[in-house]
C-alpha positions as CSV (number, residue, x, y, z in Angstrom):
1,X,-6.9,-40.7,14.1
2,X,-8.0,-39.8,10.7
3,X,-9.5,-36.4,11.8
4,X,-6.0,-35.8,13.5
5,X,-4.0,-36.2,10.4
6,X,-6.8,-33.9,8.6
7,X,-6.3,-31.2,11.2
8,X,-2.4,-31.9,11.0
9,X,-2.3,-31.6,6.8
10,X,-4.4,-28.7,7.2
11,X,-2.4,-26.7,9.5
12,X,0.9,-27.7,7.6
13,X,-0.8,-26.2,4.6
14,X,-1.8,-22.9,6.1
15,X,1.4,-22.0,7.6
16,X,3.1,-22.5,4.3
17,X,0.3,-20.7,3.0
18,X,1.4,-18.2,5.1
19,X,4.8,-18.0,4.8
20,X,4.3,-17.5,0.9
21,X,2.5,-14.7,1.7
22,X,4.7,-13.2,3.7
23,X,7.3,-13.6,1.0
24,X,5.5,-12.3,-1.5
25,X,5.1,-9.1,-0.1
26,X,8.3,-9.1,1.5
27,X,9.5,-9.5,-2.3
28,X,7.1,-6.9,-4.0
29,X,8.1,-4.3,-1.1
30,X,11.7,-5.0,-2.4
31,X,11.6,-5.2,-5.8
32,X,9.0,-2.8,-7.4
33,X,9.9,-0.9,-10.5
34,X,9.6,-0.9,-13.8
35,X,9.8,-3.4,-16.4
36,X,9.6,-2.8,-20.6
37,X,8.5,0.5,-19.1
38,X,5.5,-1.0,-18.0
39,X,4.5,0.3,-14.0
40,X,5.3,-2.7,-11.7
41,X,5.0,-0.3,-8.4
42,X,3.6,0.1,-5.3
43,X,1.2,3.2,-6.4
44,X,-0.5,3.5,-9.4
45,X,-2.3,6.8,-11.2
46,X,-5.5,5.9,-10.5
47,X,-4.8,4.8,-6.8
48,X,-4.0,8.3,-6.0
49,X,-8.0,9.0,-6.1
50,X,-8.3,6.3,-4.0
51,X,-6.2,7.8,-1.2
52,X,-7.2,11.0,-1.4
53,X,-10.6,10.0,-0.7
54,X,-9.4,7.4,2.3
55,X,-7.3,10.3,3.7
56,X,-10.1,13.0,3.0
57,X,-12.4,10.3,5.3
58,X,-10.2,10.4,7.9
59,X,-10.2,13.6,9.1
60,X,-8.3,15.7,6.4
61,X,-9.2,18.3,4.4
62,X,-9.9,18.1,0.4
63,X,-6.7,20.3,0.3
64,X,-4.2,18.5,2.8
65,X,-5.4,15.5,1.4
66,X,-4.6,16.0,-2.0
67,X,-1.2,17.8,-1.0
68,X,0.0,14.6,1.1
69,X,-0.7,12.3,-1.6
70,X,1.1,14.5,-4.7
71,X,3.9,14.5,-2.6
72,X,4.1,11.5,-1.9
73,X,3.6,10.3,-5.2
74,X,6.4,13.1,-6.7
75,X,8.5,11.1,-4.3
76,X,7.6,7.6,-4.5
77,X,5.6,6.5,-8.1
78,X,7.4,5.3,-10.8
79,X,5.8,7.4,-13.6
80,X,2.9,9.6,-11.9
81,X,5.6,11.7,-10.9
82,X,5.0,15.1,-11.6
83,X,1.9,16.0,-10.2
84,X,0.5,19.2,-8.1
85,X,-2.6,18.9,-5.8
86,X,-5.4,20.7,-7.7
87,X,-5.0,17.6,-10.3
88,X,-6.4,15.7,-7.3
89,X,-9.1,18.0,-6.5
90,X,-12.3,16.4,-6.9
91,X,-13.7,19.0,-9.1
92,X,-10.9,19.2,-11.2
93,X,-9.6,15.1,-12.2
94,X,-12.1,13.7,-14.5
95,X,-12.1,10.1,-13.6
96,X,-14.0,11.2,-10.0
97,X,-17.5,11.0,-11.7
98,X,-17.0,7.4,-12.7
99,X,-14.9,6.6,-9.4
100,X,-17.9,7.8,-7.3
101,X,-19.5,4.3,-7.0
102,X,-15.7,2.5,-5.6
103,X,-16.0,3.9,-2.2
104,X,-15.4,0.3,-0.4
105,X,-11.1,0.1,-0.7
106,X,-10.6,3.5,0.5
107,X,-13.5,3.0,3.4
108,X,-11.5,-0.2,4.6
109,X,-8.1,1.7,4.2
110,X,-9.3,4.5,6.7
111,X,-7.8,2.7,9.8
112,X,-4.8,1.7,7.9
113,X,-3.9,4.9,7.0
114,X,-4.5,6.6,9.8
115,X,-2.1,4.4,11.5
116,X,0.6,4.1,8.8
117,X,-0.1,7.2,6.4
118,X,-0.2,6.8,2.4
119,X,1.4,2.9,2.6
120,X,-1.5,2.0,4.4
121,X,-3.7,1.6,1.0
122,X,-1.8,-1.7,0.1
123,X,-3.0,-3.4,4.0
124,X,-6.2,-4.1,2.0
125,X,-4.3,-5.2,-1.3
126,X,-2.0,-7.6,0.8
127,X,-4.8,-9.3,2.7
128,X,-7.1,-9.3,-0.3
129,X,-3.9,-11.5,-1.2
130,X,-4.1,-13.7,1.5
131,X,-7.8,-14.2,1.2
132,X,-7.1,-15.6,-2.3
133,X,-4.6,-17.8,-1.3
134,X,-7.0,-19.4,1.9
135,X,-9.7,-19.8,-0.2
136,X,-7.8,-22.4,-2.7
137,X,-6.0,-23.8,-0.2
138,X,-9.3,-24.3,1.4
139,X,-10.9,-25.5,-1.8
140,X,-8.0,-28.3,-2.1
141,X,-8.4,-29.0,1.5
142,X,-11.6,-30.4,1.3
143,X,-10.9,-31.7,-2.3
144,X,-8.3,-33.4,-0.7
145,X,-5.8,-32.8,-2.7
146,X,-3.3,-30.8,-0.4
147,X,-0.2,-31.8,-2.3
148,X,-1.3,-30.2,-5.8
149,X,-3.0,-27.3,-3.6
150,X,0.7,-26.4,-2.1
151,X,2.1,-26.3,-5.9
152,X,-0.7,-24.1,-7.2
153,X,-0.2,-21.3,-4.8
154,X,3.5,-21.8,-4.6
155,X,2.7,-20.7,-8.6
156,X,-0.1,-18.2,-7.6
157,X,2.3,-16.4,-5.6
158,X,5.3,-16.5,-7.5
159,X,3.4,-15.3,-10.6
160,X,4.9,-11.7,-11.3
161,X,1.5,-10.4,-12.5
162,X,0.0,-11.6,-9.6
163,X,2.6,-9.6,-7.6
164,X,2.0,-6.9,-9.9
165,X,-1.7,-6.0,-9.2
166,X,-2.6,-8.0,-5.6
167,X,0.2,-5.2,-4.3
168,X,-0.9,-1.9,-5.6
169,X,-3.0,0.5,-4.0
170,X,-5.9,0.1,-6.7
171,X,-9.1,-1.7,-6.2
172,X,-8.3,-4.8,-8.7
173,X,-6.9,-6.4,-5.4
174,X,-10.2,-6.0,-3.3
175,X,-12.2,-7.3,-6.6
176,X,-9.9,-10.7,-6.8
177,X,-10.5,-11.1,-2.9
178,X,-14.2,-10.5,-3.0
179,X,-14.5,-13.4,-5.6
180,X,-12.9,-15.7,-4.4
181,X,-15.0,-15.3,-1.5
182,X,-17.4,-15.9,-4.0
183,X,-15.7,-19.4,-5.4
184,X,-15.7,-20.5,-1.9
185,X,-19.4,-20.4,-1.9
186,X,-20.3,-21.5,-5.0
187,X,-17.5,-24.6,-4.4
188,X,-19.2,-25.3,-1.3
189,X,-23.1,-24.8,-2.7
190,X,-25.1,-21.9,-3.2
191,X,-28.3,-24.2,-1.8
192,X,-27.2,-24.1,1.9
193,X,-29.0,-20.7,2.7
194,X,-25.8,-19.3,4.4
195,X,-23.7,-19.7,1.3
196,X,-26.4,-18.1,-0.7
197,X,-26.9,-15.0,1.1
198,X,-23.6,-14.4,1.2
199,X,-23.6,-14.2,-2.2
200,X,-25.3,-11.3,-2.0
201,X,-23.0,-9.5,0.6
202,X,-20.4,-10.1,-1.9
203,X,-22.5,-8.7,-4.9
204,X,-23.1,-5.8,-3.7
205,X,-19.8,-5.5,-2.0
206,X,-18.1,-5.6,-5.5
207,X,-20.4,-3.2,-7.2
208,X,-19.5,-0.5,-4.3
209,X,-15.9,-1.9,-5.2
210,X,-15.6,-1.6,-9.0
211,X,-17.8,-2.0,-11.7
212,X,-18.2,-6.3,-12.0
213,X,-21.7,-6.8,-13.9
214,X,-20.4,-9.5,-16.1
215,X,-18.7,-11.9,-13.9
216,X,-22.0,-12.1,-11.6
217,X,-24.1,-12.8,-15.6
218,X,-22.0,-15.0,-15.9
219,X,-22.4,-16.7,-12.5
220,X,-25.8,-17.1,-13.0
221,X,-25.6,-18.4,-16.4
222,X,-23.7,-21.2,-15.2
223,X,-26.2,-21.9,-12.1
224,X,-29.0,-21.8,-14.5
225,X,-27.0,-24.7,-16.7
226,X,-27.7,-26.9,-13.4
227,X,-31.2,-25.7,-12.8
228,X,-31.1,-23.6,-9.8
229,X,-33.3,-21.3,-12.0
230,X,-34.5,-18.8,-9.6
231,X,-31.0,-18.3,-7.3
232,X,-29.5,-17.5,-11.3
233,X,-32.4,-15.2,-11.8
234,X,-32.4,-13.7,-8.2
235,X,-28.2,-13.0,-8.5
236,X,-28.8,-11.7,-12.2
237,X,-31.5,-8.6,-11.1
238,X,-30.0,-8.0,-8.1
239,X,-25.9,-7.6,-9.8
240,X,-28.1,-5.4,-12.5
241,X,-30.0,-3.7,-10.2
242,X,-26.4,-2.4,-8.2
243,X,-24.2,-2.0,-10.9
244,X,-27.3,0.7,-12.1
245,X,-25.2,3.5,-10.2
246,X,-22.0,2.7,-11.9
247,X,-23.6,2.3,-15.3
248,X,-25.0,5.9,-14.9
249,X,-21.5,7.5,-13.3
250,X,-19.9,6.2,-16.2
251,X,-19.0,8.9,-19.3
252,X,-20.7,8.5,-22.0
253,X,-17.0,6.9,-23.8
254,X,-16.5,4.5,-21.8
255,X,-17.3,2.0,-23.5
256,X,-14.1,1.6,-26.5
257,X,-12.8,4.5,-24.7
258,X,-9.6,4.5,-27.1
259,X,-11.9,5.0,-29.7
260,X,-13.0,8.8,-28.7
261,X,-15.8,10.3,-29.3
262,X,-16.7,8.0,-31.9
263,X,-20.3,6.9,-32.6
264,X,-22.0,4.0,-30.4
265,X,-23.1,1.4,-33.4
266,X,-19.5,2.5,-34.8
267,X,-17.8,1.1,-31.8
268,X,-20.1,-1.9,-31.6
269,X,-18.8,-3.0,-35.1
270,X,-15.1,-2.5,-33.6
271,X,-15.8,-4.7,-30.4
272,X,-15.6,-8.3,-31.8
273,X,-12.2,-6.9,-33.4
274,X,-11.5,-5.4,-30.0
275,X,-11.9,-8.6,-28.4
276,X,-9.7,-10.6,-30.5
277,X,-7.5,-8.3,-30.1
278,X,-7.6,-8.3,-26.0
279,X,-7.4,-12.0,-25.9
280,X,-4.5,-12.3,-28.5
281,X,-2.6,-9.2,-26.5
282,X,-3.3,-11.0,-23.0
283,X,-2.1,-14.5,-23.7
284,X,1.0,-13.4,-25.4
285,X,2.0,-10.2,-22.8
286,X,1.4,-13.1,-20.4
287,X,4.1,-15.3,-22.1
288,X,6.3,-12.7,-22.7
289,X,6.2,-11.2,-18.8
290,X,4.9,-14.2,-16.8
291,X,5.1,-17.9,-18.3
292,X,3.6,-18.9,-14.5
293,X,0.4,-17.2,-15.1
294,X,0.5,-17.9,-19.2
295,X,0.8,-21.9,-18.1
296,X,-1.7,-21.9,-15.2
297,X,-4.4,-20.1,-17.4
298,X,-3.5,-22.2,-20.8
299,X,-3.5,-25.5,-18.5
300,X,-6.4,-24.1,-16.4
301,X,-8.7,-23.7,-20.0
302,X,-7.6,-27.1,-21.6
303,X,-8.2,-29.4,-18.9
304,X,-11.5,-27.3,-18.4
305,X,-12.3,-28.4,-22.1
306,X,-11.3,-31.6,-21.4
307,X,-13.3,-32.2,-18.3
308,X,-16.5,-29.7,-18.8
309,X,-18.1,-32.0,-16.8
310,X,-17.3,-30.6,-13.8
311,X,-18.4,-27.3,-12.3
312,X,-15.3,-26.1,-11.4
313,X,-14.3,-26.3,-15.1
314,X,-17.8,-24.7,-16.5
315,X,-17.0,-21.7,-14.0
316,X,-13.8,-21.4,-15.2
317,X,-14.5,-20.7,-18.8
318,X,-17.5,-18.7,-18.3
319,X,-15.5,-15.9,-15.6
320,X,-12.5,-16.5,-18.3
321,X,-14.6,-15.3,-20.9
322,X,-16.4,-12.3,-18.9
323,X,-13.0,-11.4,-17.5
324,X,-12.0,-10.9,-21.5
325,X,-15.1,-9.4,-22.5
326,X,-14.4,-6.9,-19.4
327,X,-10.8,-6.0,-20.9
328,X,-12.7,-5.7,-24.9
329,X,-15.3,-3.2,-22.8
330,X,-12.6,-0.9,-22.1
331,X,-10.4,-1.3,-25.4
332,X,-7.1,-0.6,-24.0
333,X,-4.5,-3.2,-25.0
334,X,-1.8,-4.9,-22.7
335,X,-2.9,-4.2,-19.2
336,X,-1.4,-7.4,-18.4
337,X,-4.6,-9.3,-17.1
338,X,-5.6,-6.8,-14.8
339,X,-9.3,-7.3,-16.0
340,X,-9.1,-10.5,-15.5
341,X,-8.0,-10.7,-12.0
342,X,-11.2,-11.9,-10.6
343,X,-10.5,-15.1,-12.4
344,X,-7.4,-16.3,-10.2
345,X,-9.4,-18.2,-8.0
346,X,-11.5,-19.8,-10.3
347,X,-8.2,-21.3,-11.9
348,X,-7.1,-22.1,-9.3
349,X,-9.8,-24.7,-8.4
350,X,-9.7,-25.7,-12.3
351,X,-6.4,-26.9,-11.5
352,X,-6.7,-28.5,-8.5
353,X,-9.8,-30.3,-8.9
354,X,-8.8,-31.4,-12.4
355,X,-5.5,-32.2,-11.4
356,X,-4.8,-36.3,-11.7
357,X,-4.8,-37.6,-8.2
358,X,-1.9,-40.1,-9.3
359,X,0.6,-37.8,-7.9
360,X,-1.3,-37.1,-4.1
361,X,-1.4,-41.4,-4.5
362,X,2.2,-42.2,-5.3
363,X,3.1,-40.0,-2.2
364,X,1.2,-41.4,-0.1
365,X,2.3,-44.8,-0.9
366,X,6.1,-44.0,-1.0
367,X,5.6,-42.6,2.5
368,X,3.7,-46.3,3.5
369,X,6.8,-47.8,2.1
């Protein structure tokens, strides 16, 4: 009887899981625009190189490639809107070098778009989406905690930021999914050899995604902390050892790129600066756009604090901290926790598992009664 009403919660669960996913991107289809003049669409600047490498994969040409997606973009992005097909040449758009790693979005998009044309790059944003969302409702699942699990993705998917970057046609999407494939394993323990080598599927899937080195430091830092010395030391060379390609196809300014041209131990002065700067900028475009997202992460953090006991909460802090060391990296302010995105899952579980299990036991008894 008891496994019944598991299986029963657990299906009620994933079909409102479901349905909020279906929602939500009924919703973003619907309303996209922008807002404060800030790009809340479907298709983004740098997702253009994206498709015209899927549709150059499937079959087309450099040229009809690049052709299909300027027109389509003319037509359809908000503020990339005025572009002709040799800017998408890959010879003549600068960012190619550095893109030349991120091959894994546009190789799953290939089917997509061939079915559905240039709207097929969001199929892999949409179910990178949904991946997010099974994965915490699976993590409260077993937590048992399904009430406080419904509330947290009700706010995961209602979150406009969310919304904003789980629905583009850029690889940020793809990122958040691949770890929270990740939290899944280390919430269910990296010792069980199946967990662990999945792991490095999903490290070497993200490198080939984008460029991720710090989140999987990070990682490793924090299995270290409970003496699982040589998986920490085993994810650590081999996130280094596949992020070498994207190190080396990255221009020389990337790093503080809004800095120019300046001098490396220059911009190394300017990055604690940077990084006060990112963190301040995040928190407060987060209040200012998306008070879901600003409460889940401010709660998330404290009760971490509170309760660094638990390994859900010394996860948290760590990936929160990469993800803002990951927005200093690149120095450009207000991208509205895009950086960061890999962290949803991971507050997620901060919030369920430190969630008080008063309210999932005063249910239950007013249902006895």
């Amino acid at each position: 009887i008891k496994m019944l009403r598991r299986i029963n919660i657990a299906f009620f669960v994933y079909v409102i899981v479901l349905g909020l996913w279906i929602i939500a991107i009924i919703v973003k289809l619907k309303f996209n625009g922008l807002i404060l003049d800030l790009d809340f669409g479907l298709y983004h600047p740098d997702g253009a190189l994206y498709t015209t490498r899927a549709l150059d994969w499937s079959g087309y040409t450099e040229t009809e490639a690049a052709q299909i997606v300027s027109n389509w973009y003319n037509i359809n992005s908000l503020k990339y809107n005025q572009t002709i097909p040799k800017d998408l040449y890959y010879a003549n758009h600068h960012l190619y070098p550095e893109y030349s790693t991120r091959i894994l979005y546009p190789l799953f998009s290939i089917p997509f778009v061939k079915l559905i044309g240039v709207p097929g790059m969001l199929v892999v944003p949409a179910l990178s989406l949904l991946v997010l969302m099974i994965v915490v409702a699976k993590i409260g699942l077993v937590l048992e905690k399904p009430l406080i699990t419904i509330v947290v993705i009700f706010l995961l998917s209602g979150s406009p930021t969310v919304l904003r970057w789980m629905l583009a046609n850029t690889t940020d999407a793809l990122l958040a999914g691949i770890f929270s494939l990740a939290a899944y394993c280390l919430f269910m323990g990296i010792k069980n050899r199946t967990y662990f080598w999945l792991i490095n599927i999903l490290i070497i899937s993200s490198a080939l995604t984008r460029f991720s080195l710090l989140f999987w430091l990070v990682i490793s830092l924090v299995l270290k902390f409970f003496r699982l010395n040589t998986k920490a030391l085993y994810i650590a060379l081999l996130s280094v050892c596949v992020a070498i390609p994207a190190l080396l196809s990255h221009q020389s300014n990337s790093f503080l790129a809004v800095e120019g041209n300046k001098p490396f131990l220059e911009k190394l002065v300017l990055f604690p600066f940077y990084l006060m700067r990112i963190t301040f900028y995040e928190f407060g475009q987060l209040f200012v756009l998306d008070k879901i997202l600003f409460l889940m992460c401010v709660g998330s953090i404290c009760f971490s604090i509170k309760h660094f006991h638990k390994v859900s909460s010394k996860y948290l802090l760590m990936m929160f901290a990469a993800g803002l060391l990951m927005g200093a990296l690149n120095g450009n302010i207000g991208v509205n926790f895009r950086y960061q995105l890999p962290v949803l899952v991971f507050i997620c579980w901060s919030l369920i598992d430190n969630a008080s299990p008063k309210f999932e036991n005063y249910v239950k008894l007013n249902k006895i009664n």
